[in-house]
Each structure stands twice: as C-alpha cells, then as structure tokens.
C-alpha positions in Angstrom: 20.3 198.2 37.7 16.1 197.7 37.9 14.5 201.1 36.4 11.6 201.8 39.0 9.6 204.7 37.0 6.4 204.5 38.1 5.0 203.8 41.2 4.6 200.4 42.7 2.0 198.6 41.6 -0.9 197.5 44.2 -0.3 200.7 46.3 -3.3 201.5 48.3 -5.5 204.0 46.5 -7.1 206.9 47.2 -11.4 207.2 47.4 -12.8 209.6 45.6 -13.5 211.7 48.7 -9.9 211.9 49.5 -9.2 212.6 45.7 -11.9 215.5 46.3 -10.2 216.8 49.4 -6.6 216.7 47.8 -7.9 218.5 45.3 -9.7 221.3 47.0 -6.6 221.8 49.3 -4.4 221.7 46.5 -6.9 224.5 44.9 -6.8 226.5 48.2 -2.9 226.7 48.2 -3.2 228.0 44.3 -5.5 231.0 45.3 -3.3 231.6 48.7 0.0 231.7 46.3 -1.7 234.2 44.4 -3.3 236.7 46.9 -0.2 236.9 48.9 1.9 237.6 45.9 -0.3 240.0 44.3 -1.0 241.8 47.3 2.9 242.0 47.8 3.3 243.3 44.0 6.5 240.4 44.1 7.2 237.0 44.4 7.0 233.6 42.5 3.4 232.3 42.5 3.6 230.7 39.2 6.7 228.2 40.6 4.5 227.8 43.6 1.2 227.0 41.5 3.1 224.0 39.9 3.9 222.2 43.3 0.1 222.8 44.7 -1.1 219.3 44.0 2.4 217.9 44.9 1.9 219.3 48.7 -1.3 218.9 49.1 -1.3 215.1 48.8 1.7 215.1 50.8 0.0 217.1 53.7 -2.6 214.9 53.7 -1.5 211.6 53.4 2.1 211.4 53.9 3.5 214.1 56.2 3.9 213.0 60.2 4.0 216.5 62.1 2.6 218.2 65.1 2.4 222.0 64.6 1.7 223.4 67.3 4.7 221.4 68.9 8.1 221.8 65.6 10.6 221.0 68.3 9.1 217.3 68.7 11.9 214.9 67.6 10.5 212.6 65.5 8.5 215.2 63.7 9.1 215.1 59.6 11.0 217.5 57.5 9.8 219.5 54.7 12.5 221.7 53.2 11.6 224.3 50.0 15.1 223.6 48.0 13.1 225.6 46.0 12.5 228.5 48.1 11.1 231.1 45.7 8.0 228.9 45.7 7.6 230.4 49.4 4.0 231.7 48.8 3.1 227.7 48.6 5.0 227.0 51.7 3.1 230.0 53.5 0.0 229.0 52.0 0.8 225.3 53.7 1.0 227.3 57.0 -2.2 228.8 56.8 -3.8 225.2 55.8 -2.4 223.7 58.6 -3.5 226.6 61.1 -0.2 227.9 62.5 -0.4 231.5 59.7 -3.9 233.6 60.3 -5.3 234.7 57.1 -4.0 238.5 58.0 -0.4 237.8 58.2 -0.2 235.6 55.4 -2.0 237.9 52.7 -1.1 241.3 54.5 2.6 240.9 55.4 4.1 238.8 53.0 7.7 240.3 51.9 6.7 243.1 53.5 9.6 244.8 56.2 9.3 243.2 59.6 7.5 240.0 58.2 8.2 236.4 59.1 7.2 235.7 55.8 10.1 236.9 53.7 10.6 236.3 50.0 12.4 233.4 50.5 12.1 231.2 54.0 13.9 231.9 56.7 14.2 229.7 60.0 12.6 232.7 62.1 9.5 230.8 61.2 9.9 227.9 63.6 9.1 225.4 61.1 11.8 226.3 58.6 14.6 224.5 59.3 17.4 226.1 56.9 17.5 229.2 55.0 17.2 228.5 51.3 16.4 230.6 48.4 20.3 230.1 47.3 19.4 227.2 44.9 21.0 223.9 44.9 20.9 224.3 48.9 17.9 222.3 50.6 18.4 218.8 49.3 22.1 218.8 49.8 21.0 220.5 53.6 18.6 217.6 53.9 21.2 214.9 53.8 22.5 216.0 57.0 18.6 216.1 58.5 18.1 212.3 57.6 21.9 211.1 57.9 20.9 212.4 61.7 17.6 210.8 61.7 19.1 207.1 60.4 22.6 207.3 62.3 22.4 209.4 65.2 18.8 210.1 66.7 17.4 206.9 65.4 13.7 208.1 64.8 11.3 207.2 61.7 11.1 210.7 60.9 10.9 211.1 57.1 12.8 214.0 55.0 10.7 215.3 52.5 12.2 218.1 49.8 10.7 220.4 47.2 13.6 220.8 44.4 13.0 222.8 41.3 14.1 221.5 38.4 16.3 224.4 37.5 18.4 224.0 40.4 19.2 220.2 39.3 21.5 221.8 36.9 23.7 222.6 40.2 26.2 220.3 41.6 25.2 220.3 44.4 22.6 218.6 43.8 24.2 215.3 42.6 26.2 215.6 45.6 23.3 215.1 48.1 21.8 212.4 45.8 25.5 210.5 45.5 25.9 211.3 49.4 22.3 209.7 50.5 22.7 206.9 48.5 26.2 205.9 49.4 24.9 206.3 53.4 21.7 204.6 52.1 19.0 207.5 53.4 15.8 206.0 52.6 14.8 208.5 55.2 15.0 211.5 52.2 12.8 211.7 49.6 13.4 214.5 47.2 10.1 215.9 45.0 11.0 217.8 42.0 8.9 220.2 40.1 9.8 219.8 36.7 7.8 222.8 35.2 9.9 223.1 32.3 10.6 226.5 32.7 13.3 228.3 34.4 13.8 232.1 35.0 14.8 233.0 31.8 13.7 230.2 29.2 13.4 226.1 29.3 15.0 224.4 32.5 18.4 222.2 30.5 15.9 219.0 30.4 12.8 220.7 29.9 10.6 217.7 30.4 12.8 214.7 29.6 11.7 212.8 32.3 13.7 209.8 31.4 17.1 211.4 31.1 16.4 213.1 34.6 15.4 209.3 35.8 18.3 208.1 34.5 20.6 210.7 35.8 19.5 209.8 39.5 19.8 206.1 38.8 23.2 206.6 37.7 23.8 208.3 41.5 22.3 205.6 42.8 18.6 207.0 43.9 15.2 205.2 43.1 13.3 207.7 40.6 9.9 207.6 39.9 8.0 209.3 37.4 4.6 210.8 37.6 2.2 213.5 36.3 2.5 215.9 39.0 -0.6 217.3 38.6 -2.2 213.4 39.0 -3.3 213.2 43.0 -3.6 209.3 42.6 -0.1 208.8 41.3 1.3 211.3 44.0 0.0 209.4 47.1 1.5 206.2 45.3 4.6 208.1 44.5 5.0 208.8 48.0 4.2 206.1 49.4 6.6 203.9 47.3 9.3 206.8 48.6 9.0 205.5 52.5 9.0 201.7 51.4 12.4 201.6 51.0 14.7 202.3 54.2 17.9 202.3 52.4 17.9 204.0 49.5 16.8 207.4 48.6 13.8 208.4 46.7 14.0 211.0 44.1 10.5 211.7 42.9 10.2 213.5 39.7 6.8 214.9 38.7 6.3 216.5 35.4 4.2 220.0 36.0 2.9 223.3 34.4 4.5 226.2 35.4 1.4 228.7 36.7 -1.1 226.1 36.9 -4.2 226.8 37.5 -4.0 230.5 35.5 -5.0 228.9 31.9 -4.2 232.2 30.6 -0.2 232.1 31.2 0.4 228.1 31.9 3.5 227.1 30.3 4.8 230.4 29.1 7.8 232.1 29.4 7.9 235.4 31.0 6.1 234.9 34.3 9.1 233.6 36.5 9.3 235.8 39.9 6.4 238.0 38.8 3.7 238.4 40.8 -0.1 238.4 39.1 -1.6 241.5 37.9 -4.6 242.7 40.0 -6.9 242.1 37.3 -5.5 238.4 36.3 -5.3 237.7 40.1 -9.0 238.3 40.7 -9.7 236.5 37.2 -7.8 233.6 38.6 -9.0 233.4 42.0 -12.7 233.3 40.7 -12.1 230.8 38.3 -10.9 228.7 40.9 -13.4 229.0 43.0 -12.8 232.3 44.9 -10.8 232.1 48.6 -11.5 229.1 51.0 -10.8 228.5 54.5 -10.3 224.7 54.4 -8.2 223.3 57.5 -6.3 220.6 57.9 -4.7 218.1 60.2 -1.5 216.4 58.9 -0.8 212.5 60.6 0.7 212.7 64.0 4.7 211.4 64.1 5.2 207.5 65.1 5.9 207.4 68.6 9.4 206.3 69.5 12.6 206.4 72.5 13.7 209.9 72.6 16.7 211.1 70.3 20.3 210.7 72.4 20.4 214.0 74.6 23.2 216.4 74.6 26.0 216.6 77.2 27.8 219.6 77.8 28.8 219.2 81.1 30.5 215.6 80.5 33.9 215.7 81.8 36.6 216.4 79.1 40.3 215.3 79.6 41.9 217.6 77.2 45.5 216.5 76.0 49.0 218.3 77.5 51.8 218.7 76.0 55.4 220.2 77.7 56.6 224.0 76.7 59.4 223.6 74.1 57.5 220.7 72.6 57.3 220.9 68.8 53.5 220.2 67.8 51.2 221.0 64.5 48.0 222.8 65.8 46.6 220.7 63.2 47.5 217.6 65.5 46.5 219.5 68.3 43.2 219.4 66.3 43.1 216.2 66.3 43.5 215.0 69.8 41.4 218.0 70.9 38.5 216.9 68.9 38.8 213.2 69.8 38.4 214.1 73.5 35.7 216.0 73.0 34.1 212.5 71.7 32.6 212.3 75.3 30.0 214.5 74.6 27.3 212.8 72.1 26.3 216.1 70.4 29.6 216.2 69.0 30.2 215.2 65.4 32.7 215.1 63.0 32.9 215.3 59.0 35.8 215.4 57.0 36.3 215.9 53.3 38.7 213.0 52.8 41.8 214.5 54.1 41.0 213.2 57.3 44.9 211.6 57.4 45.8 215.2 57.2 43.4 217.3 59.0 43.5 215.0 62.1 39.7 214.8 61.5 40.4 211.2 61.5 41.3 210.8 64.9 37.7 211.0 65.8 37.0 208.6 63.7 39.1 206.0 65.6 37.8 207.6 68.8 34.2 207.2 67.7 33.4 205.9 64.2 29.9 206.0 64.8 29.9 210.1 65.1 32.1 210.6 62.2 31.2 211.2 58.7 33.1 211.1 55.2 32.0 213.6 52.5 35.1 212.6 50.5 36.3 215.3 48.1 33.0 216.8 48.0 33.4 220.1 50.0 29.6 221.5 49.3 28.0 218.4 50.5 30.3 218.6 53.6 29.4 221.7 54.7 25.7 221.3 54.1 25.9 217.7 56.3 26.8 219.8 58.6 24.2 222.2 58.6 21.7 219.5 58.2 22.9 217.7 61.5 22.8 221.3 63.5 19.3 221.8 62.8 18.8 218.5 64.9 21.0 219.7 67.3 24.1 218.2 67.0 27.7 220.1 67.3 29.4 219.2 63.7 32.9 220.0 63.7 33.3 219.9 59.6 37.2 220.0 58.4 39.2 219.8 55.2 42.2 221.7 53.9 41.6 225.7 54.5 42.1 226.2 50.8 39.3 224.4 49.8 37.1 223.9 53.2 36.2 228.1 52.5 36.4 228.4 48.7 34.1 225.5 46.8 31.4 225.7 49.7 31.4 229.7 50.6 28.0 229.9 49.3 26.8 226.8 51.6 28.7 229.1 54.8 27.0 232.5 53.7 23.5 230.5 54.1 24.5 229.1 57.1 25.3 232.5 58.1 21.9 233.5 57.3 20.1 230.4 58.8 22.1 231.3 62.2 23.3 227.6 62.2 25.9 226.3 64.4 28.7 225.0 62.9 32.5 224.5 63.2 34.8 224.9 60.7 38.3 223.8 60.9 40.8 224.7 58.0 44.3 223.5 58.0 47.1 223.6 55.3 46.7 227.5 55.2 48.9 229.9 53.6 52.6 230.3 52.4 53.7 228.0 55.7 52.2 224.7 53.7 55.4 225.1 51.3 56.0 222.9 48.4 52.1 221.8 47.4 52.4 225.3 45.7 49.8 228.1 45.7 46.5 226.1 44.4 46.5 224.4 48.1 47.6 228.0 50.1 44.6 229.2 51.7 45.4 233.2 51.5 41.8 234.3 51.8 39.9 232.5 54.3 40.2 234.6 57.0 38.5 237.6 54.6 36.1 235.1 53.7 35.4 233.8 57.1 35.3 237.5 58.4 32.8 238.3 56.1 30.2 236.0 57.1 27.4 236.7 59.4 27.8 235.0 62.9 31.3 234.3 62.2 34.1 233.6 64.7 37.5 234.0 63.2 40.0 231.9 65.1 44.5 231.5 64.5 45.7 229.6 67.1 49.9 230.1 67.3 50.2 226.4 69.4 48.8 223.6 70.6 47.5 224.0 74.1 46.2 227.4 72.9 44.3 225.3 69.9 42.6 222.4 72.4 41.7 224.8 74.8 40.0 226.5 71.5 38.4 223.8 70.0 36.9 222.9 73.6 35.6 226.4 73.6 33.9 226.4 70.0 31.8 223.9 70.5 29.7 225.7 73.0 29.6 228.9 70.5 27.1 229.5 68.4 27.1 230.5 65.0 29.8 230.1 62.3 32.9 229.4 64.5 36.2 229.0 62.1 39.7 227.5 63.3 43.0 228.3 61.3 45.1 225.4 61.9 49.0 225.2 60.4 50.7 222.0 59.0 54.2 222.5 60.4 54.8 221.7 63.7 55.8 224.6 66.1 57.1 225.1 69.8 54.9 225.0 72.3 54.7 228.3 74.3 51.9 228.3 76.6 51.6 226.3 80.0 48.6 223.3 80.0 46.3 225.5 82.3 46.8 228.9 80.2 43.1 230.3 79.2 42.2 231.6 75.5 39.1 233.1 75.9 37.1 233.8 72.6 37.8 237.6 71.8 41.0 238.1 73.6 44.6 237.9 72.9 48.4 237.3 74.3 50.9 239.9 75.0 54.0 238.7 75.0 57.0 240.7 76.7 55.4 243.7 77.7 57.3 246.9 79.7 57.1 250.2 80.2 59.8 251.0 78.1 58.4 249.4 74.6 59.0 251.0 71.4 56.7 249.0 69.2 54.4 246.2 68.9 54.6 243.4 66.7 51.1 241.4 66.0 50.7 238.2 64.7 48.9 234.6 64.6 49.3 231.6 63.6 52.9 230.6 62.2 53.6 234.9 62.1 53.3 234.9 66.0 56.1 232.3 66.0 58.3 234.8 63.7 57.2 238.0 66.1 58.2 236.0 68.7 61.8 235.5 66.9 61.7 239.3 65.8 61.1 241.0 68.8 64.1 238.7 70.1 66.3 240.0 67.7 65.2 243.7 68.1 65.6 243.4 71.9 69.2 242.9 71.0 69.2 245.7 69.1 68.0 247.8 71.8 64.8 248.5 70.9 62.2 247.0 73.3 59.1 245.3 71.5 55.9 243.1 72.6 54.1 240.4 70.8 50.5 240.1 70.6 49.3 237.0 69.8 46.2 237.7 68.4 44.4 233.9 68.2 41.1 235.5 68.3 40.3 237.5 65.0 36.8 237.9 65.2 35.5 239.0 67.7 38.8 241.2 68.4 40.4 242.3 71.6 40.3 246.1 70.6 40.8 247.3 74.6 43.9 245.4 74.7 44.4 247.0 71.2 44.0 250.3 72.2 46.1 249.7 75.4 49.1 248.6 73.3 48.8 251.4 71.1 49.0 254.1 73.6 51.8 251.4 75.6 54.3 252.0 72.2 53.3 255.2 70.6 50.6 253.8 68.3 53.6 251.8 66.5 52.5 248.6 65.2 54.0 245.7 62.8 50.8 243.5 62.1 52.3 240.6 60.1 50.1 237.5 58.6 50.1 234.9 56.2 47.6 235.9 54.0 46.7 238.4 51.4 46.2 241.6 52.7 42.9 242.4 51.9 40.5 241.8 54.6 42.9 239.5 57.1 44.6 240.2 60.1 45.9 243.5 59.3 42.5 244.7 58.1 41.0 243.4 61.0 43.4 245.6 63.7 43.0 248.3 61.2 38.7 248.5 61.5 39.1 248.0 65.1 41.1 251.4 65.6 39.4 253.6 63.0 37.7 255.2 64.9 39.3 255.1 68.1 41.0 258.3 69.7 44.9 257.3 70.0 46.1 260.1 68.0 48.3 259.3 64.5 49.2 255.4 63.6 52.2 254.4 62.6 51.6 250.9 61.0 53.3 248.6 59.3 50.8 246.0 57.3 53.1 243.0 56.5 51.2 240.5 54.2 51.5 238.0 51.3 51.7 240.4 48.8 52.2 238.3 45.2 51.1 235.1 43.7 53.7 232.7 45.9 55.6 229.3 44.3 56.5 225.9 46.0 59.4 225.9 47.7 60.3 225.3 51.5 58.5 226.9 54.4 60.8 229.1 55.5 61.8 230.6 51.9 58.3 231.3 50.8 57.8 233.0 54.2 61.2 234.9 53.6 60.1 235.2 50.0 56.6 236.9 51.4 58.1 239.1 53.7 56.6 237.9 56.9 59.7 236.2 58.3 61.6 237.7 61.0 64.0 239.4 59.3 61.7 241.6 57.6 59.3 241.6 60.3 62.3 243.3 62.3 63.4 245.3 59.9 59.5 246.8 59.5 60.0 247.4 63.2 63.1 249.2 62.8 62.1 251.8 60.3 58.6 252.2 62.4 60.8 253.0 65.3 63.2 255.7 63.6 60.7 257.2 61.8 
C-alpha cells in the first residue's frame, strides 16, 4: 500500500495575503472561543483553540456553503465529532455572519440558548447532535454515502474528530465503512492535541502509528503541522482530489493554543479561562475583531432525486389462517415500499434473516450493507435522514438495540427520523439460546426520546405498519418474531399508530388478557380455553406500545372489573406490562387487579414452545393467571 503522509506535492499555494487573512481569522475564532466560554464560566475553549487554524483555512478556501440558504442541496457538511469544541463552531457562525456578536458571547450555554454546550441541530446548520464522542464521523458516512449514491451532488463532508475519541470503535467503523463504499466525498480532520480530559490521548502525538492505523482501514492519511496554514490548504486540497477514497487528515496541534501560559498542559480540559487569563489572552492576541467572511458558493448541479410519498404502494395480502413470520411480512412490506425514492434500506448482515434483503433484490441501488457492524449501521442511517431520506435500518433485535443504543439516544436528541426494525426477539427465537434473545428492547426503545414502540401479532397488521412508519417522524421501532404465526386480521384491517385490537369483547367479560407479538397469539389460545371454562375473557392486542391506547385501556378496565393478565416476552422491567401499568397510574378506575406475566429468569435453548412454557407466558399459565384473577 503507497503511504501518502504529506500533502501532494505542486498543490497550489497560498499568497502571503491569504496566509495573512487565514491567520487573522484563525486569531478571531481563538479570542471568540474564549469570551464565550469565559463569559459562560464553562465550556472547552482550550480543545477549541487547537482547531482555530484548521477551520479557518477550511472556511476560506475549501468549504462550498451558502448561509443564509443551509437547506441548499449541494451545500457542504461540517460536522464537530468533536462537539465540546462548540465555542469554535459558534465562533465560525459569527465569522460567517449568521450569530450577532450578542448571542454568541451573551447566551452561550446559557437556558434557552441555541448555543448549547454541545451542538444541537436547533441551529439550522448542525446537522446531528454530537457531544457523545465517537458519533460525527461515523454520522458522516451516511451524509456522503447519500451525497455519492443517492443525491449525486459534489457536496464535500468535512469532520472535526478529536483525537481522544479515535480510541472509540466507532470510529474505525466509519473509516472501514467509507473506504469499503469508497467516500472520497468525506474527509475527516483530527486534532491531535495530545491531551485528553484526564491526561495524554493513547497516541499522544504519534502521528505515524495514527497514519498507519487509517491506512490499515483503508483511508489516505496525511500528516501536517496543524498549526501550519500552508500545509492545511494543501492538506485539504489533496482530501477532494481523490473521489474514491476517504481522506483522513491528521494535524498534530497544541491543546490551548494561542494562551502561552497553559499550551500543552494538563489540567485545562472543559475549563473555561479565568477572567483575568481571558483578558490576558485576548490582548495578547490582539484584542476582539469583527472580521467577516464569505465561504465559496456550492458547485451548481441537477437537483437531488425528490421525495414521493404519495406514489402508489401495492402492499402484499395474505389469506386468514395463513401461517406467516412478521419478519417476512417485513420483508415484502419494505420491498413495496421501494416505489417511493426516499426510502432506504441498511442491514447489519442478517439481511437473509431480517428480510432486509428483499429490498435489496427489489432495489439494490437503495440498499446498504453495514455487515456485522451495528454502530455504523445505525449512524448510516442517521447520516442519510439528515439529507432527507427514510432509512429503514434492521438487524437481529438483540443486537439492532444493545451495541448501538448510544448512536439511538443521539438520534433521539438530534430528532432524526429513523426506522428501526428488530427481529429474532425474545424467548420465541428458541434454540440460538439467550445471547441472541432480545428481552430488553422494548425498555430500551421506550426509553428514548421520539420513540415509537411497535409489536405487531401478524402479518397484514405488520405491512400495514411498516407502511405507516415511514411517514412518522422520530425514532419509530418494529418488533418483528422469527416463527411464523396465523394470520388473523383481514387485508383491509387498519393499525393506526397508538391504538390497539380487542379481541372478543361482551358485556359479560370477566377479565382481559393483553398481549403482543407471539403473547397475543397465546391470549388468543387462553382466552379460548377460559371461555370453556366459563369464564368470559377479551384479548387486546396491543401492537402499538408507545404511544399507547390508554382510552381503550381505561374502557377495558371498567368493561372487566379492572382485571387484567398483561403477558409479554420480555423481562419485566420497563416492557409491556410496565407500559399498561404507567398508563393507568393515575387514572380513576378504582383498585387493579393485575397480573404482570413476564420472562422472569435467565432462559436456555430449547424449542419455542418450551422456553415459552418454561417463562410462563404460554397459555396455560396465561389462563391459569386469569383464573386466580377472576376468583380472587
């Protein structure tokens, strides 16, 4: 493999009065960092003084952007992966004109502010939410894998990493990822200040072992003196050159510089100048400046591919009695949603199983693998929302929730729109054993700002679902079983988000049995049972978690005498049964009488229908639940 350290030779070079205007830029963002910070009595200016020189040559020579216009298409990207360093980003606002010199030194991290401690996309020209490290550049891969695959504009990604956060994962998971789809759309910058929050960074500043580290995931690196405005511009401009493959641009800095009297020591990480050493600092650097700038406007090109919601969707049928998977149901849903160009699907390699795959035969140029790389996966898929598009990202539930939960949480906080879709979940998935059971997603997925929380029992209740999630915003997550299960519903049935299914009401019921999923199949086969039994019971199949359907709740509960058996497969902290539970706290029906039937104990492999007995969610117990409800 060719070692490409430095940048190319011949690279046009800067005149001295561009050097001189870098530089007093690059000076201006120092001084901004600090007032804001200071003034706020918080922040990280000395992670943002490190970068200065690094964004100021990219502002001014390299960056294609209209402010006053951050919905324009082929617009750039800047991302902060690095999103402590906000004071720099802020101080690029006010450079550029869109931040007035008030709200940028008076409201910084103050309550109220658009200019929070770390950026948030309620400033129009933030596209993600980072501040979570290891989150940007991985978010970024889905920016430019939109850019090369799917909009088909020049638009370059340009990302501010910290070299702390290379020790994440994550991290070599967007470089592996935009090298193997060969982004040279993305160009990761990395401060490499040496110094972390508390001591040296891993690396400190071996350059070549970072070089060599994102040559090995198959990345061009380039080293420079970050603090060197020639090599910069020539850094950068060596990044676009190349159209397929990634540039990873790592500039050795000093952490604070600019403040002689704390460069390169430990101590000063997230610590905002003192009064005194900010006004000694500002005047040694010249004292405040109102220099503005203009950045290069974006190459004009064809419009990006506009969405379609209205395009006419043939969703598939299937006949009542008919035994289907609601993860095949998945499947064919998704691929007839392929109609509409905003749609998109990733898959984490289980696309075989998942049924992502059937969009991939249905339209390969929309579908994306992440392979067994579940972070990456979901930050594609945040990446591709900020452009607009409708990713539908699936994998096993098990692991879809638990290795990227931090990615969802952001998401969460960005107010992205994504689709999740987790199958293989719970005790139902039988012999695999409990490392592939997904018994705490729906907790997890609960938890999460925006969230939509979704069980679907079969599969005409499923498509109709997945139809409806991808025209809801924010976090919208599908449960989808691996056994296949009668169909119950008719083709033209509706499942709006937020309601529910009763099943077998009458006037005479004794109690209620609630379930989802596989567990609304064995309510289904209890209340049968009990009905023979003489005691009269309904079903409610409750596919939509979150948001709930607490009027039919609260119907049911005065319908039975408040008698319930909520049954799910799942631990029972925070799932189904937690989720009935917060919806009638404080709801005036009188005394509960609840049964919360859950998997209780770390479960085995075995088959389907004896871990579910061996759970106590089959209908046996689920009846027997009932029973001691009903006589009590």
């Amino acid at each position: 493999m060719s070692t490409n350290h430095a940048p190319r030779p011949g690279a046009e070079k800067l005149d001295d009065e561009q050097l001189d205007l870098a530089h007093r830029l690059a000076t201006q963002l120092r001084v901004d960092s600090i007032r804001c910070s200071t003034q706020a009595g918080s922040g990280h200016p000395t992670s943002s003084l490190s970068a200065a020189d690094l964004m100021s040559v990219l502002l001014l020579h390299h960056m294609r952007y209209e402010w006053s216009n951050p919905g324009l298409g082929s617009n750039d990207h800047l991302i902060f992966s690095k999103g402590h360093a906000s004071p720099l980003l802020y101080s690029i606002y006010r450079s550029v004109g869109v931040l007035d010199e008030d709200e940028l030194v008076n409201t910084y991290r103050k309550f109220g502010s658009r200019l929070q401690g770390h950026p948030m996309p309620i400033l129009p020209w933030v596209d993600v939410a980072t501040g979570s490290l290891g989150q940007g550049l991985p978010d970024a891969v889905g920016v430019a894998l939109a850019g090369k695959y799917l909009d088909k504009l020049p638009y370059q990604t340009w990302v501010l990493c910290g070299d702390s956060e290379m020790a994440e994962g994550s991290m070599w998971e967007a470089i592996d990822k935009a090298a193997y789809y060969k982004l040279g759309n993305l160009t990761a910058i990395v401060d490499v200040n040496r110094l972390g929050q508390n001591g040296p960074t891993e690396l400190q500043w071996e350059m070549e072992k970072y070089a060599q580290r994102v040559e090995a995931f198959g990345a061009r690196a380039v080293v420079i003196d970050g603090h060197d405005l020639a090599a910069i511009d020539s850094a950068l401009a060596e990044a676009r050159s190349n159209p397929d493959q990634p540039t990873v641009v790592l500039a050795r800095t000093i952490k604070a510089k600019g403040v002689p009297e704390i460069e390169d020591m430990e101590g000063w990480h997230g610590k905002a100048l003192p009064k005194d050493m900010a006004q000694r600092a500002i005047a040694a650097l010249g004292g405040v400046t109102d220099l503005s700038i203009t950045t290069a406007s974006p190459v004009k090109s064809a419009p990006q591919a506009q969405a379609a919601p209205s395009a006419p969707v043939k969703l598939p049928r299937w006949d009542i009695g008919e035994e289907v998977a609601t993860r095949v149901a998945f499947g064919a849903a998704i691929s007839a949603l392929a109609v509409r160009p905003e749609v998109v699907v990733l898959d984490g390699e289980v696309g075989n199983s998942t049924h992502a795959g059937d969009f991939k035969d249905a339209c390969p140029e929309r579908f994306f693998e992440m392979f067994i790389a579940e972070q990456q996966l979901i930050a594609s898929a945040i990446g591709l929302s900020v452009r607009g598009y409708i990713p539908f990202a699936s994998s096993f539930a098990a692991f879809l929730v638990a290795r990227p939960y931090d990615f969802i949480r952001m998401a969460g906080a960005s107010e992205a729109n994504i689709r999740l879709v987790g199958t293989h979940a719970g005790v139902e998935i039988g012999q695999d054993g409990p490392s592939q059971m997904a018994l705490e997603d729906i907790a997890a997925m609960r938890a999460i700002h925006t969230s939509t929380v979704l069980y679907p029992g079969d599969a005409p209740s499923t498509t109709a679902l997945v139809a409806s999630m991808a025209d809801t915003d924010g976090v919208v997550y599908l449960r989808a079983t691996r056994g296949a299960y009668p169909v119950i519903y008719g083709p033209d049935e509706r499942f709006p988000i937020g309601g529910c299914k009763v099943h077998g009401a009458g006037p005479e019921d004794k109690v209620a049995l609630i379930g989802a999923g596989v567990t609304l199949h064995k309510c289904l086969a209890a209340a049968d049972e009990l009905a023979q039994a003489g005691i009269p019971a309904r079903v409610i199949d409750l596919y939509s978690i979150k948001p709930l359907d607490r009027a039919t709740l609260l119907e049911t509960c005065r319908a039975v005498g408040n008698r319930l058996v909520v049954v799910e497969d799942h631990y029972p902290h925070g799932g189904i049964g937690g989720a009935v539970m917060e919806a009638l706290a404080d709801a005036d029906v009188g005394e509960l009488h609840v049964a919360l039937l859950g998997v209780s104990g770390l479960p085995s492999s075995g088959q389907p229908s004896e871990l579910l007995d061996a759970a106590g969610i089959s209908a046996r117990h689920i009846g027997a639940a009932a029973r001691k409800i009903v006589k009590a």
